[in-house]
C-alpha positions in Angstrom: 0.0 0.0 0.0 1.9 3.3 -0.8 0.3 6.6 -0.1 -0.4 9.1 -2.8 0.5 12.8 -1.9 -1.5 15.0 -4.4 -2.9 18.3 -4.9 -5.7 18.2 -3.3 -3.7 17.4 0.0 -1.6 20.3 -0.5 -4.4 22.7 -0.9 -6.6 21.3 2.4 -2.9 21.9 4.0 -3.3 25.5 2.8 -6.5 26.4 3.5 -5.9 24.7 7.3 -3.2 27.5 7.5 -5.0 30.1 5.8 -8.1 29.1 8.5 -5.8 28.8 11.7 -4.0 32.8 10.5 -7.0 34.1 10.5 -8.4 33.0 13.5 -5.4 34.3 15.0 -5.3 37.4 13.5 -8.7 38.0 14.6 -8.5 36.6 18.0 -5.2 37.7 19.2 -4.9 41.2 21.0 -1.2 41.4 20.8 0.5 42.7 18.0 3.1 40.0 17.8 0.3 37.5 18.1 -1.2 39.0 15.1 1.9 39.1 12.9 2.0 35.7 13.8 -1.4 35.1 12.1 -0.4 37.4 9.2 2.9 35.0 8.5 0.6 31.8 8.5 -1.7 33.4 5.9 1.4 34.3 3.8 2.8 30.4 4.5 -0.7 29.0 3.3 -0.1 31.0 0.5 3.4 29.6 -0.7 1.9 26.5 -0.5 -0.5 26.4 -2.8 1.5 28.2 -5.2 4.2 25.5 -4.9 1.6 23.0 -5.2 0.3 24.4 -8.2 3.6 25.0 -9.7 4.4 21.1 -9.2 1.2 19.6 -10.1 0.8 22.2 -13.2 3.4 22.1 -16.0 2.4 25.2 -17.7 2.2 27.1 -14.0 5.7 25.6 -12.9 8.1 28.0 -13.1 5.7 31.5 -12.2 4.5 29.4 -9.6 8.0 29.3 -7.8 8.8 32.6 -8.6 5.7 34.0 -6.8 7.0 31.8 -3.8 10.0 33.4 -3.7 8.1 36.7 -3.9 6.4 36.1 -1.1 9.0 34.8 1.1 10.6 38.1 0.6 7.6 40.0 1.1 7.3 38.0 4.8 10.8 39.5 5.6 10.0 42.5 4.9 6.8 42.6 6.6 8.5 41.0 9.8 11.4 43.7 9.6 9.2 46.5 9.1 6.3 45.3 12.0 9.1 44.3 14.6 10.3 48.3 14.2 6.5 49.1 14.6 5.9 47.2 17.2 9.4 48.1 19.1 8.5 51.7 18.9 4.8 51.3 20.2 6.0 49.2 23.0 8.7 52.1 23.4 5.9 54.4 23.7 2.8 52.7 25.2 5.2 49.9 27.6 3.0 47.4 26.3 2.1 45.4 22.6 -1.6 45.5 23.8 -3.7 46.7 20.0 -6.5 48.0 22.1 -4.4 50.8 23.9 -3.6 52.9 20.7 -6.8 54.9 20.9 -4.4 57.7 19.7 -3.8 56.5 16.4 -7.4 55.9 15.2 -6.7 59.7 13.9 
């Protein structure tokens, strides 16, 4: 008996981390938490676009590129939220969303 891996398996992988990312971004309170969410949506992303990419001929080099696209978009977005989040904590003492009423504008 040997066990097929397919597309299909990739994708429900990907939509469980697209599903648990977005529970956490709109559960958690804490800005780290949330970046946290934001990363596994990006992660469920790359995942289906390497699963398409290997189970589509025509799709199998863009699909890899657009990986690697968002890999370095999820640096960049960690590097830039850290300083955020650094410089709120800097100002507020704590990573609590709730207490910037004075950024609502």
């Amino acid at each position: 008996m040997t066990l097929t891996v397919g597309l299909t398996h990739f994708l429900l992988l990907g939509a469980l981390l697209f599903v648990c990312g977005a529970v956490c971004m709109a559960s958690k309170r804490n800005a780290i938490g949330i970046l946290m969410g934001v990363e596994l949506v990006l992660n469920a992303a790359t995942i289906n676009f390497v699963a398409f990419a290997r189970y589509n001929p025509i799709f199998q080099v863009e699909g890899q590129i657009f990986a690697l696209f968002v890999i370095v978009l999820a640096a960049a977005e960690a590097a830039i939220a850290l300083a955020i989040v650094l410089n709120f904590y800097n100002n507020h003492l704590s990573v609590d969303v709730d207490t910037a009423e004075e950024l609502k504008g």
